[in-house]
C-alpha positions as CSV (number, residue, x, y, z in Angstrom):
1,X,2.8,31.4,5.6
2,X,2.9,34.5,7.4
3,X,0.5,36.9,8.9
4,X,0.2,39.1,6.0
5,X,-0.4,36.4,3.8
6,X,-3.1,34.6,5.6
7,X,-4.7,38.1,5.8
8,X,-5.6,37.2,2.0
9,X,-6.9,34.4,1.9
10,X,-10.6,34.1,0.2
11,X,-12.9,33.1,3.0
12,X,-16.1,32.1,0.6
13,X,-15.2,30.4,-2.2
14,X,-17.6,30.0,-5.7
15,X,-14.8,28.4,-7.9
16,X,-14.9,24.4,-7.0
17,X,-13.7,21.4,-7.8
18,X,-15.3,19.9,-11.1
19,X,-16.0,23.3,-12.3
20,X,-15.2,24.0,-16.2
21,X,-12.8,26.8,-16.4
22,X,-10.7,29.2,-19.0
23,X,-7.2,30.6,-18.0
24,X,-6.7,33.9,-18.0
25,X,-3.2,34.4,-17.9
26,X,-0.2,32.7,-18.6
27,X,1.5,30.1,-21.0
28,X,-1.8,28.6,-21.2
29,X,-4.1,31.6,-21.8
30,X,-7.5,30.8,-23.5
31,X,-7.6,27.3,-23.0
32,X,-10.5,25.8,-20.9
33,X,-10.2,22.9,-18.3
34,X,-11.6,21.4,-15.3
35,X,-10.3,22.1,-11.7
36,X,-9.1,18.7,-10.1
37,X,-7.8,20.1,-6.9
38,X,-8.4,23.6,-4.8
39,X,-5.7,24.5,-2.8
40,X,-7.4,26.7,-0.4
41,X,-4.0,27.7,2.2
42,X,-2.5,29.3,-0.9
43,X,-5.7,30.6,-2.9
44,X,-4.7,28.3,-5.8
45,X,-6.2,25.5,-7.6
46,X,-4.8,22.7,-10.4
47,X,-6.4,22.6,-13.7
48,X,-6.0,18.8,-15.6
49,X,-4.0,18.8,-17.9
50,X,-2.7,22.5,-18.1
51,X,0.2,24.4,-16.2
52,X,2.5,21.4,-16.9
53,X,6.4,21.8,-15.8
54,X,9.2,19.1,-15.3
55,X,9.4,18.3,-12.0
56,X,13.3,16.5,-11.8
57,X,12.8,13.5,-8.6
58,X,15.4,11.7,-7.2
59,X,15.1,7.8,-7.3
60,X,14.6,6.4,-3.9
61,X,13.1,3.6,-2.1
62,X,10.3,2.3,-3.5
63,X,9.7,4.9,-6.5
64,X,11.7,5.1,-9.6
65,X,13.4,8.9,-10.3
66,X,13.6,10.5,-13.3
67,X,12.0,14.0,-15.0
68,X,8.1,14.0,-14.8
69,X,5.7,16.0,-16.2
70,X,3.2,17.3,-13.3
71,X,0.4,20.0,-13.3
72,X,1.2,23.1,-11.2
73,X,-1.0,25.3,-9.0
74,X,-2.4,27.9,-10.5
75,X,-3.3,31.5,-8.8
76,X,-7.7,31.9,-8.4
77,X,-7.1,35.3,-9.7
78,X,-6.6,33.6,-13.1
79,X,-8.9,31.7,-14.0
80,X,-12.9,32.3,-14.6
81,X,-15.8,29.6,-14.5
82,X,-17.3,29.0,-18.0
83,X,-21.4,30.0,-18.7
84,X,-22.9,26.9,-19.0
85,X,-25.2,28.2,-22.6
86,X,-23.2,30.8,-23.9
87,X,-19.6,29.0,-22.9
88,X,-17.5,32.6,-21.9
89,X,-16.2,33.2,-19.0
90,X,-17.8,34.9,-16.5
91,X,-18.2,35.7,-12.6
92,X,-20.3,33.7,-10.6
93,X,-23.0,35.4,-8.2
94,X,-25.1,33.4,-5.7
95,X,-29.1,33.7,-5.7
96,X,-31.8,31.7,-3.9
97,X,-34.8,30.3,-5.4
98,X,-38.6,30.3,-4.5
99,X,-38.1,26.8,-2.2
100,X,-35.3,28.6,-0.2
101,X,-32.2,26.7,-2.0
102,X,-28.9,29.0,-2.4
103,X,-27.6,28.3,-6.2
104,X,-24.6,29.9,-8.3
105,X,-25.6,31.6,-11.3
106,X,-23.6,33.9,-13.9
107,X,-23.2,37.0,-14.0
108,X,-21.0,39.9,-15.9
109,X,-21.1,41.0,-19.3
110,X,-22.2,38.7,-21.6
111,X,-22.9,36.3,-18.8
112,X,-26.7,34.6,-19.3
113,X,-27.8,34.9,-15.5
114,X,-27.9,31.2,-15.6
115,X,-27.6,28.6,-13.1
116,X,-24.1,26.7,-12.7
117,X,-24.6,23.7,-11.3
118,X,-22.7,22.0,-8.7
119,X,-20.3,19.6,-10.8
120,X,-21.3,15.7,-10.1
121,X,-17.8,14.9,-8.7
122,X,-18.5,16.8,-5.5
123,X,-21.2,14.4,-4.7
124,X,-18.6,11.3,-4.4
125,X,-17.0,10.9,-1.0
126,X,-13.0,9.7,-1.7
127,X,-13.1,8.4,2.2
128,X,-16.0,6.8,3.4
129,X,-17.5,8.8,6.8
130,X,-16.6,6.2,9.9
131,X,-20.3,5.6,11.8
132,X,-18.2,3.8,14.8
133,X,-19.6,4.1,18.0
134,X,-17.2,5.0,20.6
135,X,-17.1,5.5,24.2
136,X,-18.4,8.8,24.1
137,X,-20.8,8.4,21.7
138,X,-24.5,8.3,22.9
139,X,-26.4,5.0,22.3
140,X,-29.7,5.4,20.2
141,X,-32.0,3.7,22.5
142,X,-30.9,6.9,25.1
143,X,-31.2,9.4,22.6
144,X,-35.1,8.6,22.4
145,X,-35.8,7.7,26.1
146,X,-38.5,10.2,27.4
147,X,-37.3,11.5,30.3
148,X,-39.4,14.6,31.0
149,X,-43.4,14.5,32.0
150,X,-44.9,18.0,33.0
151,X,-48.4,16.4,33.4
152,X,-46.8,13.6,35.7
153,X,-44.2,16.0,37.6
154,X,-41.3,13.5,36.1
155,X,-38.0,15.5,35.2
156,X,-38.7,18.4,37.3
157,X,-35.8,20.0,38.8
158,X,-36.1,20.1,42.9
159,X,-36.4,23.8,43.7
């Protein structure tokens, strides 16, 4: 990718994976879906099941070749998250509540003002986070160790 490209990329995304979407353009304009992947290096994301093309594979070791069907990126630009009551697309806008927590609502014209909420699929880790203590990794029992006293002088630096 080149300069100029990278220039464009979005830097704060509000379409996510798990979010139910409606094409906007191309061969599969009007039709909803949900987003399985974001591709955020190229500004695109795959919707299931739509954007389908023939992908021709060579057979090789261990895989069988032939002509597959696969889903194909498709550009941000065209697609728009769905209202969750009045089911049209709209644009999404960000707001915070009374108890400080930042949500996505809808906005535009004929949007409801809403909340979207964050789809459940984002809250399921693929690969488990490794809690392996290694050598540079503090030990707990240190973490908690008191080692500073100002009424009994301890920790002081000597000045």
């Amino acid at each position: 990718m080149g300069w100029k490209a990278a220039e464009k990329l979005i830097k704060t995304w509000k379409i996510l994976r798990g979010d139910n979407v409606m094409i906007n353009a191309g061969k599969d304009k009007g039709q909803t879906g949900v987003i399985k992947r974001v591709i955020r290096s190229q500004n695109r994301v795959i919707v299931e099941g739509k954007n389908l093309v023939k992908k021709h594979v060579r057979r090789g070791e261990g895989h069988e070749g032939g002509i597959f069907t696969v889903e194909a990126p498709i550009h941000v630009s065209n697609v728009q998250v769905l209202d969750p009551v009045t089911g049209a697309p709209c644009k999404i806008g960000c707001k915070y509540l009374e108890d400080g927590s930042k949500v996505r609502v809808s906005r535009g014209q004929g949007a409801s003002g809403s909340i979207i909420p964050r789809p459940e699929i984002l809250k399921v880790r693929d690969k488990p986070r490794i809690n392996v203590v290694g050598l540079k990794d503090t030990v707990e029992e240190d973490v908690f160790e008191r080692t500073y006293d100002a009424k009994a002088g301890r920790g002081l630096p000597d000045l």
